[in-house]
N, C-alpha and C positions, 0 to 999 in steps of 0.2 A: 739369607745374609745374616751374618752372627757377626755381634762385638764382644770384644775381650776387657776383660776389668782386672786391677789387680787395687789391693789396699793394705792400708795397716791395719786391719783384721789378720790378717797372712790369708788369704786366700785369693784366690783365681777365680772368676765368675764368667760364664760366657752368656752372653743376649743373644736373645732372637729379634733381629727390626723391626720385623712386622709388626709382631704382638707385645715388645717390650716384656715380654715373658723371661724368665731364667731356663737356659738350656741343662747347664750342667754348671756345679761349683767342685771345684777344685781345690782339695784339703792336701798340705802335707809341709810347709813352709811354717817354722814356727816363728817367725816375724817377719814385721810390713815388707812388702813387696814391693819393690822400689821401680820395676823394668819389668815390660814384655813385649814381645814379637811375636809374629807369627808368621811361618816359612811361606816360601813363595806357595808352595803346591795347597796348603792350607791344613794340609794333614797334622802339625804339629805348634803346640802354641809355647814359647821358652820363659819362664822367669827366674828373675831374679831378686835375691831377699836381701834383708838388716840379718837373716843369719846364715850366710856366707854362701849358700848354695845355687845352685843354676840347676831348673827342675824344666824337663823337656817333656810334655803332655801328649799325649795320642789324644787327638779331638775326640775321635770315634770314639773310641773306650774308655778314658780318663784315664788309662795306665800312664804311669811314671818314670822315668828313671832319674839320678840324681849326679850330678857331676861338681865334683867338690876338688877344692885345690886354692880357695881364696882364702887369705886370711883375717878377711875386711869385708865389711858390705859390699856386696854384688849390684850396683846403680845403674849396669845398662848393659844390655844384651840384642845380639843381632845376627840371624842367622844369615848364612852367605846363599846367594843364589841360586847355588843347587840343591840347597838344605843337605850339605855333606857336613859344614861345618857351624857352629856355634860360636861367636864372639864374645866377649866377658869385657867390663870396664871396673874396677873395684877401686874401695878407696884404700886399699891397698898400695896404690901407687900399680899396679901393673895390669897390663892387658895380657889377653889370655885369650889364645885357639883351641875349640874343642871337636874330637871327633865323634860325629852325632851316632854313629853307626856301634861304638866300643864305649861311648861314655869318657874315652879318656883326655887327660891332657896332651896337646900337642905343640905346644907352642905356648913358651911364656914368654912378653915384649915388657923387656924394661927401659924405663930412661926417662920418664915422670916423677917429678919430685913432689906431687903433693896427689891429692886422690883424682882417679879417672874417675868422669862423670857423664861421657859421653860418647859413645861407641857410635861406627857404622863402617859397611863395606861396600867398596866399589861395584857397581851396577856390573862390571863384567867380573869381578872376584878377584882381582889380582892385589889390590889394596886394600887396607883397614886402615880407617880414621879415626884417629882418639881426641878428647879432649880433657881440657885438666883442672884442677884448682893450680895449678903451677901457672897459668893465664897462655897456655901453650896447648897449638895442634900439633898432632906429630900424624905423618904420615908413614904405614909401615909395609914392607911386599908379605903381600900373606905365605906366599911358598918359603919364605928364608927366614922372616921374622925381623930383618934386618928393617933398620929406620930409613928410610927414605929421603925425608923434609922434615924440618920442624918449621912451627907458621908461628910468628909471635908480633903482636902488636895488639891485642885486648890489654887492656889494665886491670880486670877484676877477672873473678873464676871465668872458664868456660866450661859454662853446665850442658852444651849440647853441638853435634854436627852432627852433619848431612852430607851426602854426596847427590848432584843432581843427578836425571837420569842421562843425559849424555856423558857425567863420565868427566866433564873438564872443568867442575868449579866445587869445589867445598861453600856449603854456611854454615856458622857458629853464632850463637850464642853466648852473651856471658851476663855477667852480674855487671860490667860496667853499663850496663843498658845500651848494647850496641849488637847489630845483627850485620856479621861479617862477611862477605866474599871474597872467596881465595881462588884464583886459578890455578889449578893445581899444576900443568905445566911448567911456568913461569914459577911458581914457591910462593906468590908476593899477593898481600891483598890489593882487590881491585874497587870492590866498593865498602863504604863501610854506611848502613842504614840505623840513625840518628831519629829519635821519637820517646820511645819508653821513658817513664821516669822512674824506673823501677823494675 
């Protein structure tokens, strides 16, 4: 069982549990590293940097490949369930589909006005959830790119979403200190979880 690290050093580190040992580090980001994943199968670890790249890892090998196309920090990344596809969140204002197999871009989702900070996709693949400094979720179909929902009722950034595993509720995060639940059917939030001071 390995953990994955990333920092403002720019590097990728991976741990071994047992031993708390370092397996392999991961050089090639030339600043902090803001986001990483690692695919369902486990073969491939993704990050992303402060300089603008989304860097996809071969565990086995530490080979690289580099998929470029942000013009802004790269803050969250998420590979899609079948590890075909790559997610991107930047403070660029926009989300971005990548294809893992060609490196390329396939899909730029606009319609955030201030920086994405928040990526993830639906347990069966058919959506990508964003979140934003604009204080808004946006829900989008991964095959069209087309927006779906937008969720809005945070007052401060949303630095983070989730989709549960069944599939029928978003949570978010934000700087108003509030931890949100959205049913993603209905569009509408259903709880909102009150504590954080901070």
């Amino acid at each position: 069982l390995h953990v994955v690290s990333g920092s403002e050093d720019s590097t990728v580190r991976m741990w071994e549990v047992a031993t708390g040992g370092e397996v392999r580090k991961l050089v090639g980001h030339t600043q902090a590293v803001l986001s990483l994943c690692v695919t369902l199968d486990g073969r491939h670890v993704v990050s992303g940097s402060k300089d603008k790249i989304i860097r996809m890892w071969d565990v086995a090998t530490g080979d690289v490949c580099k998929l470029e196309g942000h013009t802004d920090w790269v803050t969250s990344v998420c590979a899609t369930p079948d590890g075909r596809h790559v997610v991107s969140g930047s403070s660029d204002k926009t989300v971005r589909m990548w294809d893992a197999s060609t490196d390329r871009d396939v899909r730029k989702l606009d319609g955030h006005t201030d920086g994405v900070w928040g990526v993830c996709v639906s347990p069966d693949g058919r959506h990508i959830v964003s979140g934003s400094w604009d204080m808004s979720l946006r829900m989008w179909d991964a095959s069209t790119g087309r927006e779906v929902r937008k969720l809005e009722g945070h007052t401060g950034e949303v630095w983070t979403v989730s989709v549960t595993p069944d599939g029928r509720h978003i949570v978010s995060g934000s700087s108003d200190h509030s931890v949100r639940i959205w049913d993603v059917v209905a569009g509408r939030e259903v709880r909102k979880l009150e504590g954080h001071t901070n």
